[in-house]
N, C-alpha and C positions, 0 to 999 in steps of 0.2 A: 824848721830844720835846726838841727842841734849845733852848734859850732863845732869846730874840730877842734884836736889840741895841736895840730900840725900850724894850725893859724895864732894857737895862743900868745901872747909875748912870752918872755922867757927873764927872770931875774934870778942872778944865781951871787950865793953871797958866800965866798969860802973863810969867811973868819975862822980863825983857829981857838979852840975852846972857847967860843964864845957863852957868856953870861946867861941864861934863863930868860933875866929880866931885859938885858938887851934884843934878844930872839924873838919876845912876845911883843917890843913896840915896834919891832921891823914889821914882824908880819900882819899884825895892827895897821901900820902907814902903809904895806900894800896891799890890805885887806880893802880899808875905807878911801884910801887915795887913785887905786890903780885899778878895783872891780877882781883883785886874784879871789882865784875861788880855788885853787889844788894846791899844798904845800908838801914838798918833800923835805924831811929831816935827815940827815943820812951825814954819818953816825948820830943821832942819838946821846951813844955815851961819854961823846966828847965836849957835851955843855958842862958848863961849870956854874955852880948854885954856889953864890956871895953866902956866907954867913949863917945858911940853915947847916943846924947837926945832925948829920945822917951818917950812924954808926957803921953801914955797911953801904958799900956798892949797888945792892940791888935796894935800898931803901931811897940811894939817890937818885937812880933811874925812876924808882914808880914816883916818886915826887914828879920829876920831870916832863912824865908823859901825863901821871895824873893834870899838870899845868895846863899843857898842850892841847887834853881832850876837851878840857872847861874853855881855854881858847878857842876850839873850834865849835863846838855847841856854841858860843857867844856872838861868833862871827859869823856864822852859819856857812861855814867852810869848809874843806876836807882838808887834814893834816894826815900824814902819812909818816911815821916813826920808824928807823932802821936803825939797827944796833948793826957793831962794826963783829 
Protein backbone atom coordinates (compact mmCIF):
# COMPACT_ATOMS: atom_id res chain seq x y z
CA UNK A 1 0.00 0.00 0.00
CA UNK A 2 1.24 3.44 -0.99
CA UNK A 3 1.36 5.93 1.85
CA UNK A 4 -0.84 8.89 1.63
CA UNK A 5 0.09 12.36 1.67
CA UNK A 6 -2.67 13.04 4.30
CA UNK A 7 -0.26 10.97 6.64
CA UNK A 8 2.97 12.78 5.26
CA UNK A 9 4.72 15.19 7.79
CA UNK A 10 4.61 18.69 6.74
CA UNK A 11 7.70 21.30 6.84
CA UNK A 12 6.94 24.66 5.66
CA UNK A 13 9.70 27.33 5.63
CA UNK A 14 8.49 31.01 4.71
CA UNK A 15 11.83 32.63 4.41
CA UNK A 16 11.48 35.62 2.47
CA UNK A 17 13.81 35.96 -0.74
CA UNK A 18 15.52 33.28 0.33
CA UNK A 19 19.26 32.53 -1.31
CA UNK A 20 19.48 29.53 -3.96
CA UNK A 21 22.24 28.13 -2.02
CA UNK A 22 20.61 28.32 1.24
CA UNK A 23 17.09 26.48 -0.33
CA UNK A 24 19.24 23.65 -1.78
CA UNK A 25 20.96 22.69 1.83
CA UNK A 26 17.42 22.81 3.41
CA UNK A 27 16.03 20.58 1.09
CA UNK A 28 19.43 18.48 1.10
CA UNK A 29 18.91 18.29 5.25
CA UNK A 30 15.26 17.27 4.58
CA UNK A 31 16.03 15.16 1.77
CA UNK A 32 18.77 12.74 3.72
CA UNK A 33 17.80 13.62 7.35
CA UNK A 34 13.78 13.45 7.35
CA UNK A 35 13.05 10.74 4.00
CA UNK A 36 11.02 14.16 2.20
CA UNK A 37 10.36 12.97 -1.10
CA UNK A 38 7.75 16.15 -2.55
CA UNK A 39 8.98 19.73 -2.51
CA UNK A 40 6.88 22.58 -3.20
CA UNK A 41 8.58 25.95 -4.35
CA UNK A 42 6.13 28.61 -4.44
CA UNK A 43 7.19 31.55 -5.67
CA UNK A 44 9.96 30.42 -7.44
CA UNK A 45 10.70 34.11 -8.36
CA UNK A 46 11.34 35.12 -5.20
CA UNK A 47 14.82 33.22 -4.54
CA UNK A 48 17.71 35.45 -4.76
CA UNK A 49 21.03 34.09 -6.58
CA UNK A 50 24.32 35.73 -4.40
CA UNK A 51 26.69 36.98 -6.99
CA UNK A 52 25.81 35.07 -10.47
CA UNK A 53 25.22 37.89 -13.38
CA UNK A 54 21.96 37.34 -14.95
CA UNK A 55 21.21 40.18 -17.39
CA UNK A 56 17.61 39.53 -17.47
CA UNK A 57 14.82 38.09 -15.11
CA UNK A 58 14.00 35.15 -17.13
CA UNK A 59 17.85 34.25 -17.24
CA UNK A 60 17.51 34.31 -13.36
CA UNK A 61 14.65 32.15 -13.19
CA UNK A 62 16.06 29.27 -15.71
CA UNK A 63 19.26 29.38 -13.48
CA UNK A 64 17.07 28.70 -10.55
CA UNK A 65 14.89 26.05 -11.70
CA UNK A 66 17.83 24.70 -13.97
CA UNK A 67 19.51 24.31 -9.99
CA UNK A 68 16.40 22.65 -8.63
CA UNK A 69 15.91 20.09 -11.48
CA UNK A 70 19.89 18.83 -10.98
CA UNK A 71 18.66 18.85 -7.20
CA UNK A 72 16.04 16.67 -7.75
CA UNK A 73 17.54 14.23 -10.31
CA UNK A 74 20.43 13.95 -7.34
CA UNK A 75 18.13 13.35 -4.57
CA UNK A 76 15.73 11.43 -6.43
CA UNK A 77 12.93 13.58 -5.30
CA UNK A 78 10.13 15.58 -6.90
CA UNK A 79 10.58 19.46 -6.61
CA UNK A 80 7.57 21.17 -7.84
CA UNK A 81 8.49 25.08 -9.09
CA UNK A 82 5.70 27.92 -9.10
CA UNK A 83 6.14 31.28 -10.30
CA UNK A 84 4.14 34.03 -8.52
Amino acid sequence: ELPTLINAPLYIDDTPEIELWNLVGKIEGLAKDNGVQLVVVDPVNRITVQGEGHPDEQERIDHITGELKKLSEDLGIAIFMVED
